[in-house]
C-alpha positions, 0 to 999 in steps of 0.5 A: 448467499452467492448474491450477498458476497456480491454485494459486499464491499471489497474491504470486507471481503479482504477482512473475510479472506484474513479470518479465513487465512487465519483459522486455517492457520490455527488449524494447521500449525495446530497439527504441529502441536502449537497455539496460533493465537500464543502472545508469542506468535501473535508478535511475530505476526504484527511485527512483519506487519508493521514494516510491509504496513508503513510501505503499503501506506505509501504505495497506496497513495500512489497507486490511487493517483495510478503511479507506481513507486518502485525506489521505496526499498532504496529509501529505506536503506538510506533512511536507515544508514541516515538516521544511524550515522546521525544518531552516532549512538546518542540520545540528544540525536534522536529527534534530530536524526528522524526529522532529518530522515524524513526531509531527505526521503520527501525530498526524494519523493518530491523529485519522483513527483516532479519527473512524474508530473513535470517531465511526464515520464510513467510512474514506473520508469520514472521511480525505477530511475531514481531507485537505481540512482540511489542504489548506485550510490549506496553501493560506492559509498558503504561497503557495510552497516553504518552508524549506531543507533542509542537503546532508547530509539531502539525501544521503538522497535522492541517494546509494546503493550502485551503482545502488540508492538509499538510500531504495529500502533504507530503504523495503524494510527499512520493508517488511520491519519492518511485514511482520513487525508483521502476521505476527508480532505480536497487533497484526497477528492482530488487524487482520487479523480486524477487516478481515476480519470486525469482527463475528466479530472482536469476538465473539472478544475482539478489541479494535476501534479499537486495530487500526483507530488504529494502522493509520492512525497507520502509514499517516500516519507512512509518508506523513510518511516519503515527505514527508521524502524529497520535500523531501530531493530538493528541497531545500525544502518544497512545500505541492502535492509530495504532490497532485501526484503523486496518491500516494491513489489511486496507493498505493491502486492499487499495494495492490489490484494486489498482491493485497489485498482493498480490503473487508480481511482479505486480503493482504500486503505483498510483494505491495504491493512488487510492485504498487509495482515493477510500476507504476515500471516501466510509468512509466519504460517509458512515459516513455522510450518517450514515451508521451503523459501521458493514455495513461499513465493509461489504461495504469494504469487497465487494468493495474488492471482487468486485474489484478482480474478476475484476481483475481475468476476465480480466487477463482470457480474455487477455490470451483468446485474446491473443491465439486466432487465427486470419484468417489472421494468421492461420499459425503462430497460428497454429504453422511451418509447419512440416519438410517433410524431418527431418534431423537425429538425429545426425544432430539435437542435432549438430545443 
């Protein structure tokens, strides 16, 4: 059994720690006298995942080219604050509203890719930078929520089909799209190589900064997506909607506890999903068993601890199996037998 759980890819293993998560919250809030699996509850899970999710997305992009992206909650608020001052509660500003929203936030990821990549400052200072940059104008220039947003954009964060709601397909079929990017596309080949090994990626021909600046033009479009969900729930925009939820290092911890390696080169999107859905269901678990808020956090912190040591084990016991030598193939383990009669040095270096 033991030897099979090792074999397992990674995501599986994230979608076997979700049915886990899931049966033992059904068994608790069971004791509460509740269903787990009513329609009612079944939404409130899917609705914290779909903002967390459209975050994730993104961060996973980034983490794979071995970035960080640490503005994200600061483009959410402003994405939300730009798309309700543009909207002004009408519906012929719909449209308008969102495609300015997502060109200002990959305009910012483009300027996260260019320090990054042109300058050569590190992911993580370079984006913790330009959030404080945008932080600071977000507290000189709104004192509150700003704008309105009209009752049909609002429908994108209120409606669904049964008890799955619209955005939770949006965002899956966002999912499925950059799933696609990155196992389909040289875009995706080429991010992978870079946040595997940038060195031997670019002594393979691999072009650098492109992967790393579109990555993070992803990550920052993704985050504007997750705004534009805020402000439709709202109603208005909010310059602290994306600080408040500390969606950085949530998006960050949903990555890692899916299975992809923080230094890059590693992992997937599914099995983000999964790290998403496993910590929506811990929230509302927590909540409806009325954990104390500071618990929480520390239930997270460990879900994450837990989940990495994991990890670590079973990557040290793939390379145990894997230079293990076998009776059967004691030679080859061993090594070729050693040349009884060496050809000269000469010969060698010919050869």
């Amino acid at each position: 059994m033991k030897s099979r759980l090792r074999r397992l890819d990674t995501t599986a293993l994230v979608y076997l720690a979700l049915i886990g998560v899931l049966i033992i919250g059904a068994v608790l809030i069971a004791t509460t006298g509740r269903n787990f699996f009513s329609p009612g509850n079944i939404r409130d899970i899917l609705t914290g995942m779909s903002v967390l999710g459209f975050v994730a997305i993104g961060q996973t992009l980034v983490i794979l080219g071995a970035s960080l992206d640490l503005s994200v909650p600061y483009v959410m608020s402003l994405a939300s604050l730009v798309a309700a001052q543009t909207m002004s509660g009408d519906d012929a500003m719909v449209v308008p509203a969102v495609l300015l929203t997502l060109v200002v936030t990959a305009g910012i990821g483009l300027a996260n890719g260019l320090i990054v990549t042109v300058l050569g400052v590190h992911g993580f200072v370079a984006t913790l930078g330009v959030g404080l940059m945008l932080k600071g104008y977000l507290d000189t220039t709104y004192q509150g929520t700003e704008g309105s947003v009209p009752w049909s954009f609002q429908l994108f964060g209120a409606t669904g089909i049964g008890p799955v709601p619209i955005s939770t397909f949006i965002m899956l079929a966002l999912a499925g799209l950059v799933a696609f990017i990155l196992v389909r596309t040289r875009f995706g080949h080429h991010l992978f190589a870079v946040g595997g090994n940038s060195e031997v990626a670019r002594l393979s021909g691999v072009r650098q900064r492109l992967p790393l600046i579109g990555a993070h033009i992803g990550s920052s479009v993704c985050a504007g997506l997750a705004g534009l969900l805020l402000a439709s729930r709202l109603g208005v925009g909010s310059p602290t909607v994306g600080s408040q939820g500390s969606y950085d290092l949530l998006s960050i911890a949903a990555v890692v506890l899916g299975g992809t390696v923080l230094m890059g080169g590693r992992g997937s999107i599914w099995g983000t999903i999964g790290g998403v859905a496993i910590f929506a269901v811990l929230d509302n678990l927590m909540s409806v068993m009325q954990f104390n808020p500071f618990l929480k956090d520390v239930i997270r912190g460990l879900v994450i601890i837990i989940a990495l040591a994991l990890y670590a084990r079973r990557r040290v016991i793939a390379r145990r199996v894997r230079f293990t030598r076998s009776p059967t193939d004691s030679t080859t383990a061993a090594g070729p037998a050693p040349d009884r009669n060496p050809a000269p040095d000469h010969e060698r270096s010919q050869g």
